[in-house]
C-alpha positions as CSV (number, residue, x, y, z in Angstrom):
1,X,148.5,66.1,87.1
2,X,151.3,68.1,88.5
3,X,149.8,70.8,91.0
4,X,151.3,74.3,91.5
5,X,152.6,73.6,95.0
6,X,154.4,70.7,93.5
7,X,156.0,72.7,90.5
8,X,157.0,75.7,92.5
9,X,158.2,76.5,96.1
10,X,155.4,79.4,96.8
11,X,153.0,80.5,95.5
12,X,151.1,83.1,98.0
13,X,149.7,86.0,95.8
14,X,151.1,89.3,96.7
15,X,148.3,91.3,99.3
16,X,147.4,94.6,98.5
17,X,145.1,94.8,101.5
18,X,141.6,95.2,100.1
19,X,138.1,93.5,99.8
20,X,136.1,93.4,97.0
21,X,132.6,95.2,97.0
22,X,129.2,93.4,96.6
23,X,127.5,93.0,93.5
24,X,128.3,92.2,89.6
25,X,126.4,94.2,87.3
26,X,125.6,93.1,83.3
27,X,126.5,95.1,80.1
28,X,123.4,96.2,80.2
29,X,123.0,96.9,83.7
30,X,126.1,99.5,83.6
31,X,125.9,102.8,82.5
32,X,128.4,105.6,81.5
33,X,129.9,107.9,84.1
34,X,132.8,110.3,84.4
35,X,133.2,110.0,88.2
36,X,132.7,106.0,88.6
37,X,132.4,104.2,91.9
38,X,135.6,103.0,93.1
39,X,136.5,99.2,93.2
40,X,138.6,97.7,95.6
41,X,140.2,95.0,93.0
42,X,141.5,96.3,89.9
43,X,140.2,96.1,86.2
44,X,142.4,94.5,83.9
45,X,142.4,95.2,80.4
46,X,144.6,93.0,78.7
47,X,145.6,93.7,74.7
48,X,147.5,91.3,72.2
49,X,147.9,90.8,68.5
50,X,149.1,88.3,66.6
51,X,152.8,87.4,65.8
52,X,153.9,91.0,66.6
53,X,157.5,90.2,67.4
54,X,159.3,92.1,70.4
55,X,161.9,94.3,68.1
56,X,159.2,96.2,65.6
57,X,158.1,98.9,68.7
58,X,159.9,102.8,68.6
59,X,160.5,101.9,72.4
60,X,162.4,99.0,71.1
61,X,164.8,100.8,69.4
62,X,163.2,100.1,65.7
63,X,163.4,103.5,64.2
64,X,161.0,102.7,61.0
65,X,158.0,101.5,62.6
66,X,155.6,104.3,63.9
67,X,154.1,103.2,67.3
68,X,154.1,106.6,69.1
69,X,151.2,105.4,72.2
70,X,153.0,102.2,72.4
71,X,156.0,104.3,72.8
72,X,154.6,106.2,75.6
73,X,152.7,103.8,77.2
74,X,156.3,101.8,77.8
75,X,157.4,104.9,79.1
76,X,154.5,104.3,81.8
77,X,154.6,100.9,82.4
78,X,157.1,98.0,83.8
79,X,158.6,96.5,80.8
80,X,159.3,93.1,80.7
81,X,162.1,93.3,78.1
82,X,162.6,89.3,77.6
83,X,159.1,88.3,77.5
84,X,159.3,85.1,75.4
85,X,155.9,83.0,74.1
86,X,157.5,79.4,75.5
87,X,155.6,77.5,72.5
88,X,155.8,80.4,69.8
89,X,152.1,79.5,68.1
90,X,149.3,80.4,68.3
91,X,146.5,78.0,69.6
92,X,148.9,77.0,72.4
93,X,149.8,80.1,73.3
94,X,146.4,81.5,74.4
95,X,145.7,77.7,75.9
96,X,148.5,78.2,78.0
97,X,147.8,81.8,78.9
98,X,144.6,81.2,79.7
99,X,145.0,78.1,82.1
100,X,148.7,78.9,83.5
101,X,150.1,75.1,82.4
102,X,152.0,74.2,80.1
103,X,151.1,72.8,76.6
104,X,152.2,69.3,77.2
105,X,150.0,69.5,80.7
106,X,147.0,71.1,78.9
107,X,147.6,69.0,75.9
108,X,146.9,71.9,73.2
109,X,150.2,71.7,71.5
110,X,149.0,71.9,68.3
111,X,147.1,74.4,66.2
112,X,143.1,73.8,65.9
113,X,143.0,71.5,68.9
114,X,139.7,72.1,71.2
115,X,140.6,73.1,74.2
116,X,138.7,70.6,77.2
117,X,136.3,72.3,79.4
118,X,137.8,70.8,82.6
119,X,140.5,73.2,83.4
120,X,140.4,76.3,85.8
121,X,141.3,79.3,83.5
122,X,141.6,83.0,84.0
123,X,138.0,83.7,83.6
124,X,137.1,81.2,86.1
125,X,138.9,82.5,88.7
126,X,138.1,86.1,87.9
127,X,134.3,85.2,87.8
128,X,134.5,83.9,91.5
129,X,135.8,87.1,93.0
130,X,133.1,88.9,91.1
131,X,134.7,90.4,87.8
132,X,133.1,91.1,84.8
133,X,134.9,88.9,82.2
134,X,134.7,89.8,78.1
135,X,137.0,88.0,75.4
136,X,136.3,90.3,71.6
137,X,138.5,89.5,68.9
138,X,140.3,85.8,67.9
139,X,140.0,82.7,70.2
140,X,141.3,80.0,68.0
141,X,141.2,77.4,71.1
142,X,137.9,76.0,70.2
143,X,139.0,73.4,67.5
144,X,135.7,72.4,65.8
145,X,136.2,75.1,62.4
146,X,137.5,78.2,61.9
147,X,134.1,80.0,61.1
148,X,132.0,78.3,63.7
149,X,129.8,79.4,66.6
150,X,131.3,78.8,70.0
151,X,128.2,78.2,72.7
152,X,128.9,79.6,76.4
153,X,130.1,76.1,77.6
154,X,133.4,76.1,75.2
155,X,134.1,79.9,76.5
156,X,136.5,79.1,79.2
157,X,134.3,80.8,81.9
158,X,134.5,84.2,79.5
159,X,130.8,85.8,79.6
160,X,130.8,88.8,77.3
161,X,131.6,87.6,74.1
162,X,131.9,89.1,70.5
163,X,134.5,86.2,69.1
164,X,135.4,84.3,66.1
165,X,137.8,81.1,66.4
166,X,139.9,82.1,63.6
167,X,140.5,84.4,60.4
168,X,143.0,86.8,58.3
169,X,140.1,88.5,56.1
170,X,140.7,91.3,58.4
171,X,138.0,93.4,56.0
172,X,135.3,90.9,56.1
173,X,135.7,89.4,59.2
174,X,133.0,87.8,60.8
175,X,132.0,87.1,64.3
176,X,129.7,85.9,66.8
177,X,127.9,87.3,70.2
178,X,125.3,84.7,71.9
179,X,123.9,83.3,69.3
180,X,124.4,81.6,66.2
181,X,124.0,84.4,63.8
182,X,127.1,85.0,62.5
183,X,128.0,89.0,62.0
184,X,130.3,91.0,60.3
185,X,132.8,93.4,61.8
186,X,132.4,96.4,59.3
187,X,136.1,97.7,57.5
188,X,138.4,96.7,59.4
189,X,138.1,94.3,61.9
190,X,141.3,95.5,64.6
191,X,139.7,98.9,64.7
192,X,135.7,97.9,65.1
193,X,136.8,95.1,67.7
194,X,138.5,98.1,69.4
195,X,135.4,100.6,69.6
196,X,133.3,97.5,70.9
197,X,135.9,96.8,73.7
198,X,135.8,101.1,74.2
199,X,132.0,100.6,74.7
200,X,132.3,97.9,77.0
201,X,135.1,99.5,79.4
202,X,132.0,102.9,79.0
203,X,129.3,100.4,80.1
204,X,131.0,99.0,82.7
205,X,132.8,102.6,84.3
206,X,130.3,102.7,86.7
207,X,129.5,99.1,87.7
208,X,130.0,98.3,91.4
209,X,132.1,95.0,90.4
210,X,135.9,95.2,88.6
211,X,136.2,94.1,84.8
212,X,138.8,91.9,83.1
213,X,138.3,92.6,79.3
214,X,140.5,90.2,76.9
215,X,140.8,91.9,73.2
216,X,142.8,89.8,70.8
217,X,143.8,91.5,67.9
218,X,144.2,89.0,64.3
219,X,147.3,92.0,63.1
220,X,149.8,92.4,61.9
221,X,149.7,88.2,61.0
222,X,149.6,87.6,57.3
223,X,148.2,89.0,55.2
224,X,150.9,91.9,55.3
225,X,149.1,94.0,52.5
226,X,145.3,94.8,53.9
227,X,145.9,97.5,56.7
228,X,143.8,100.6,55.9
229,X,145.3,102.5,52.9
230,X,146.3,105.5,55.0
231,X,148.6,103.4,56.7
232,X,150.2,101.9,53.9
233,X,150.9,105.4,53.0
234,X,152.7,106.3,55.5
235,X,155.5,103.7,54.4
236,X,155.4,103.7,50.6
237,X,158.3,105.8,50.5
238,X,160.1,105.1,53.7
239,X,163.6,103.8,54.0
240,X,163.5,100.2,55.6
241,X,165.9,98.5,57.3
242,X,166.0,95.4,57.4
243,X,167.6,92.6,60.5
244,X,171.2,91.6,59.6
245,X,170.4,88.4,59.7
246,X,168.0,88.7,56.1
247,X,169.8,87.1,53.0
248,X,170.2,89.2,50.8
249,X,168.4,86.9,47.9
250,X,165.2,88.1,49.9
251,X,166.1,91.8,50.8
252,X,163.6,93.1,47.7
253,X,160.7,90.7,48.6
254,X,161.8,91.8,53.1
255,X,161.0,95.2,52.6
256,X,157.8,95.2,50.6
257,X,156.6,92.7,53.5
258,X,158.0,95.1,56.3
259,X,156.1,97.5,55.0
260,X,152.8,96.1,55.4
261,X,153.7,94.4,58.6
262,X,154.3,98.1,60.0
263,X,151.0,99.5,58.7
264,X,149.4,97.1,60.4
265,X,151.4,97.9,63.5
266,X,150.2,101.5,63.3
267,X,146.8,100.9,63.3
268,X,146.7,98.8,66.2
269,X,148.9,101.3,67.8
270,X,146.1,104.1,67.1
271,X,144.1,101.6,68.6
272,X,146.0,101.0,71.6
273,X,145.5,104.9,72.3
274,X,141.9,105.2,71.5
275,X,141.5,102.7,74.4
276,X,144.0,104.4,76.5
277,X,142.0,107.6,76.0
278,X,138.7,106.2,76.5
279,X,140.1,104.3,80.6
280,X,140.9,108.8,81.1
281,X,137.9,109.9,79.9
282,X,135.8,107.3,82.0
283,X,138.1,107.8,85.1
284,X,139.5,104.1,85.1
285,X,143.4,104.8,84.3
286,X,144.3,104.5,87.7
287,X,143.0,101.2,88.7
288,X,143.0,99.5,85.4
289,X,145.8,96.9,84.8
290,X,146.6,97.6,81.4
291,X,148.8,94.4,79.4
292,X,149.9,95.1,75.9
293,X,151.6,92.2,74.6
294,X,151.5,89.4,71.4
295,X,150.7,85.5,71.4
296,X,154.5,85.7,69.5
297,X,156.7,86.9,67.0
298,X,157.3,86.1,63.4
299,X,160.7,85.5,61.6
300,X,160.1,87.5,58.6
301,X,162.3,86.6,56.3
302,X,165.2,85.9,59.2
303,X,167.1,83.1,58.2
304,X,165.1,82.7,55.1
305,X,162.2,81.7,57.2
306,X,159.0,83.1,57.9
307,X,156.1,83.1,60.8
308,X,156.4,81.0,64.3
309,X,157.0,77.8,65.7
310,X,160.8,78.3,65.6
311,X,163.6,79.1,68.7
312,X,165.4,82.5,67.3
313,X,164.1,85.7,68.6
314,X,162.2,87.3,66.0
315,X,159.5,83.8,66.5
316,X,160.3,83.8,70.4
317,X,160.2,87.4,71.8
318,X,157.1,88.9,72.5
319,X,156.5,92.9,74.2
320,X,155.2,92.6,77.3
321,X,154.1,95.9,79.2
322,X,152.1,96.4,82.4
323,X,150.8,99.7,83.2
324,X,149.2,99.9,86.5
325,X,149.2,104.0,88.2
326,X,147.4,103.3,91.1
327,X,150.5,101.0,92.5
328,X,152.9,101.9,90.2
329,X,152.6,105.5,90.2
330,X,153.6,105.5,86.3
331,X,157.2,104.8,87.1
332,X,158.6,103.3,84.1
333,X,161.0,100.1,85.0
334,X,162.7,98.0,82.8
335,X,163.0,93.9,83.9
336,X,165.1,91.3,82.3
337,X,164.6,88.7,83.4
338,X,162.5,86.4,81.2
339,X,158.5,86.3,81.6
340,X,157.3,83.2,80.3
341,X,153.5,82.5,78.8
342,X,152.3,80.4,82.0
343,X,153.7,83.2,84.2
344,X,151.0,85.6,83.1
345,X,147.6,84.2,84.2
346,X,149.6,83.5,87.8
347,X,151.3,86.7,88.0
348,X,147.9,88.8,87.2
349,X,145.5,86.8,89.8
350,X,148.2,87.6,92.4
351,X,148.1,91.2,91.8
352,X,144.5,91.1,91.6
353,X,144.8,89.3,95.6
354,X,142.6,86.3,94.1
355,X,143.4,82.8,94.3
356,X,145.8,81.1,92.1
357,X,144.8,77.6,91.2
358,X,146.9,74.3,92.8
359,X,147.3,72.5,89.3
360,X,148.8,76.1,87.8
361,X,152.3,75.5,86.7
362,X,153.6,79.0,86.1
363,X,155.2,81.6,88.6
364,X,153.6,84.5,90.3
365,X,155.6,87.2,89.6
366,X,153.4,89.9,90.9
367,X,155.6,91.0,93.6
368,X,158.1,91.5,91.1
369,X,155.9,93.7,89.4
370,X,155.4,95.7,92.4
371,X,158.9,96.2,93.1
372,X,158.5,94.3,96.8
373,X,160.7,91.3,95.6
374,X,163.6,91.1,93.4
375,X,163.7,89.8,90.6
376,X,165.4,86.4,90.1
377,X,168.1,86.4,88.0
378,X,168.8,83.2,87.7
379,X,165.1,82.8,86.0
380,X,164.9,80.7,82.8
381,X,162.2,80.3,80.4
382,X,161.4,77.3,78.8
383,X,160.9,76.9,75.1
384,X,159.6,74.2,72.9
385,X,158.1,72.9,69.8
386,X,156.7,69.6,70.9
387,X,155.6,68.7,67.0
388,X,156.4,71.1,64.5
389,X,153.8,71.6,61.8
390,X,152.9,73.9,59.3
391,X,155.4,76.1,58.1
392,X,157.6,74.7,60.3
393,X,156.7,71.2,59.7
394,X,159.1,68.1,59.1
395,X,159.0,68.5,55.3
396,X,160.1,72.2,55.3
397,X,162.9,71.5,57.8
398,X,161.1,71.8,61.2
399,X,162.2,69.8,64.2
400,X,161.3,69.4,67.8
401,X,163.5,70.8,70.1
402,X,163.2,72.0,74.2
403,X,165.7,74.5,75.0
404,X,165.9,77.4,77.6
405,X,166.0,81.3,76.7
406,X,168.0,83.8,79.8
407,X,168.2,87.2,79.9
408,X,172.0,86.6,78.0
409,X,171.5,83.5,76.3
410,X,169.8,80.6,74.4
411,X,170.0,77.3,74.0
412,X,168.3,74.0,72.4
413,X,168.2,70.6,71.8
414,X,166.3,69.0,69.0
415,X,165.9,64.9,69.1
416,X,169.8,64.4,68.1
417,X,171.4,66.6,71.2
418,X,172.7,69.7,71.4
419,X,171.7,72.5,68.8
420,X,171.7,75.9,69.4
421,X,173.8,78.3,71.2
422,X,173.8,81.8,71.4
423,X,175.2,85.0,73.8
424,X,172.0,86.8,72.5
425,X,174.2,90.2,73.9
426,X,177.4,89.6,71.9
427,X,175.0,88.2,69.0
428,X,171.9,89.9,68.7
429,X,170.9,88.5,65.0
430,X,171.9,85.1,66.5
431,X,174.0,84.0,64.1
432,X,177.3,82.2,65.6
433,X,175.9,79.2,67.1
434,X,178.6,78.5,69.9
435,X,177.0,74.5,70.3
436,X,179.4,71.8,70.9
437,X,182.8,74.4,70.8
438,X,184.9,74.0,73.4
439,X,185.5,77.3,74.5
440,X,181.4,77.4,75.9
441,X,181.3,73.5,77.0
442,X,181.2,74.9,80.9
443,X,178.4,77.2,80.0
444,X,176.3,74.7,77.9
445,X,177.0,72.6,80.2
446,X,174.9,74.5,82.9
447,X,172.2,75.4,80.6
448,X,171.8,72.3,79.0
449,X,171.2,71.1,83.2
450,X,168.8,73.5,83.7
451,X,166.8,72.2,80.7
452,X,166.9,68.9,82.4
453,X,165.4,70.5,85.4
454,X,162.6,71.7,83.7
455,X,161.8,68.9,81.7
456,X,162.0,67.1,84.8
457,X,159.5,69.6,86.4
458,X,156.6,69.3,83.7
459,X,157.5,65.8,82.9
460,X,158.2,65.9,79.3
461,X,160.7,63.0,78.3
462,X,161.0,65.4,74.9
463,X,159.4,62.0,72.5
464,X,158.8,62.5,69.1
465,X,155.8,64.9,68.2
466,X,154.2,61.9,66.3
467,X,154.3,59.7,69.5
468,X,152.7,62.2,71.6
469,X,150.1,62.7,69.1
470,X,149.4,59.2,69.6
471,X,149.4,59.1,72.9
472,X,147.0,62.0,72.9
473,X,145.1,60.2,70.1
474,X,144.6,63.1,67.9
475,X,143.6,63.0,64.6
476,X,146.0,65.2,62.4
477,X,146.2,66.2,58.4
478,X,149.8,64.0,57.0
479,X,150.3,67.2,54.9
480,X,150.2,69.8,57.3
481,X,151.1,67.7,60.5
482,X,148.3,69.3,61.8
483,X,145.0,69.2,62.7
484,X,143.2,70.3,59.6
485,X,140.9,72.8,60.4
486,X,138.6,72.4,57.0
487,X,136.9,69.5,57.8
488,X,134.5,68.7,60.4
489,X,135.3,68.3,63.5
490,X,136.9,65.2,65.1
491,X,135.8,64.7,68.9
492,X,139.2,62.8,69.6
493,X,140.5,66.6,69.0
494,X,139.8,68.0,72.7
495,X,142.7,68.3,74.0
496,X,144.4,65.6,76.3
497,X,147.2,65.4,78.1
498,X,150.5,63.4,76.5
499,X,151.6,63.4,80.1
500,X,148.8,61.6,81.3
């Protein structure tokens, strides 16, 4: 396995000169206080939805959707303003932000895949330097059904736990805690999974040891039509506009689905400031790490496509805002330069000073974040689709392809060469791809050697998704390309490595 010191020059977590205090007290063992104990280590409280694409925020410049403490909060908070999710789906996505590797490495590249128990993940490393970890909301890295119970052992290191693999019933969602019984969030689930993560951060204000709450919210994914009717209102009559690149054989069918997508970006930003509001009211804004972000984006009717797995901008981009007052000061800072998904678990154990592990493949980017080291600009992230599935499978015109996004530009290869090209500034709908013309042969050129770099780095020789999957030995659906996720479970479905 490729180890971090391998994959990266340095990897030394930034110091912010403190030691954690003694002790780790439960849920139940913590108690409500306005003037909490401090701790030396910061919480985190990190937020994300799913397939809530980088362009639909007011801070972004979208003028129909109504965010307004997502809007201030960026005003707050360092904004990483080319976060992309490097494998734009959703079970490797959270596999990867969880462990730091990439999905090849890992060998979740595929959706409904059961994560293996072996590697070092967030919670782990968290747990060691005495955090109270809780995931509430979707985990969908588990594999073994949608609707099943997930025992303590297949929880990544995660100990308080109110989780359910996967589902889009957002109304009758169910759930589980430490035991089997399954539960029921009551209405709807975004904004009960919000008042139990309030009532954790309450609980835990006055513990002597820091928290690092996960809560994963299932909106604004599909189904686009079942946010609470109040927030369907407030678009019924609103004037949408829709991304230039929409044909116009869809415009009718784009707005309706706008508008449900939005209302289910309001509620969750209401959410969003109820749990701002309850980190002030318990005294915790200052040393709370607060991360908004989404597992990725969804084309919505962009190119005549819809949801993820694809390389354009509305599947890749993702928000990405960290709000931290204490060493911040509130100071809102905008960075381009791309922030990958394997950057993020590195990047948050170096600001919390605890150890990052060896076999991490990500960069630390804390000091970035801090403002005590440039950032690079030179930076790439690296984007793939390893075997396309799904929507995006083989039969509805899906490909693999390994490409690189930059601050100005993107670019791909699929199994045939050369692909994609786009000056994402010039082109923000992406639609003059500038592949093979000779005017940009210099600049493909260097991109197209910097995407050799990095699939020298994590090793991928960019095979065919159906030889990796048999490398791997997975067992998949021929329909879906897939593992299929309604039939029992398949042990040759924990994840391996490909690479291996």
């Amino acid at each position: 396995m490729i180890t971090r010191r391998d994959f990266i020059k340095s990897s030394a977590a930034v110091t912010l000169g403190a030691t954690i205090q003694p002790g780790c007290s439960s849920k139940e063992e913590a108690s409500k206080t306005t003037s909490p104990k401090p701790v030396s280590k910061p919480n985190i409280l990190y937020v994300f939805s799913d397939q809530w694409r980088h362009s639909d925020h007011g801070y972004a410049g979208n003028e129909d959707v109504i965010t307004p403490h997502l809007d201030k909060l960026a005003g707050q908070s360092v904004n990483f303003t080319h976060a992309v999710s490097g494998i734009p789906v959703c079970c490797p996505h959270r596999a990867t932000l969880i462990t730091g590797k990439y999905p090849l490495t890992h060998g979740l590249y595929l959706n409904d895949l059961s994560l293996a128990p072996e590697h070092r993940s967030i919670a782990h490393c968290l747990n060691d330097e005495g955090y109270n970890t809780a995931w509430i909301g979707k985990w969908h890295i588990d594999g073994q059904g949608r609707e099943n119970f997930t025992p303590p052992e297949r929880r990544q290191g995660f100990e308080y736990w109110r989780t359910l693999e996967c589902t889009h019933n957002y109304n009758k969602s169910p759930y589980y805690g430490d035991s089997p019984e399954k539960k029921y969030w009551e209405g709807y689930d975004a904004i009960e999974q919000t008042k139990d993560a309030q009532d954790y951060i309450e609980r835990h204000a006055d513990a002597d040891s820091p928290f690092a709450l996960f809560l994963s919210w299932g909106p604004p994914h599909a189904p686009y039509q079942t946010a609470p009717q109040k927030y369907h209102d407030l678009y019924a009559d609103k004037d949408i506009t829709l991304r230039k690149n929409v044909p116009d054989e869809q415009r009718e069918e784009a707005i309706e689905t706008y508008k449900g997508y939005y209302a289910h970006m309001t509620a969750l930003d209401d959410c969003m400031g109820d749990l701002l509001k309850t980190l002030d009211a318990n005294g915790l804004t200052d040393n709370t790490i607060v991360v908004y972000t989404s597992d990725h984006g969804d084309m919505l009717h962009s190119r005549g496509f819809m949801k993820k797995q694809q390389p354009w901008d509305e599947s890749l981009r993702i928000p990405f805002l960290l709000r931290w007052p204490e060493k911040l000061q509130n100071r809102a800072r905008e960075i381009s330069m791309p922030l990958d998904t394997p950057d993020i678990m590195p990047t948050l154990l170096g600001l919390a000073q605890t150890d990052i592990p060896d076999e991490v493949e990500g960069m630390d980017h804390s000091k970035v974040v801090l403002g005590t080291q440039d950032p690079d600009t030179d930076h790439v992230a690296l984007i793939t689709c390893p075997s396309p599935f799904g929507q995006w499978s083989r039969a509805k015109g899906g490909r693999e392809y390994r490409g690189v996004r930059t601050t100005q530009y993107t670019y791909c290869r699929d199994l045939n060469g050369p692909w994609l090209l786009y000056d994402n500034e010039a082109d923000p709908f992406q639609m003059d791809n500038l592949v093979n013309k000779p005017a940009h042969a210099s600049l493909q050129k260097k991109l197209d050697d910097r995407l050799n770099e990095l699939l020298t780095k994590t090793r991928d020789e960019f095979l065919p998704g159906p030889e990796l999957i048999k490398r791997s030995g997975y067992v998949v659906s021929s329909r879906t390309e897939t593992v299929d996720y309604k039939i029992p479970f398949n042990t040759a479905n924990i994840t391996k490595s490909p690479l291996a």
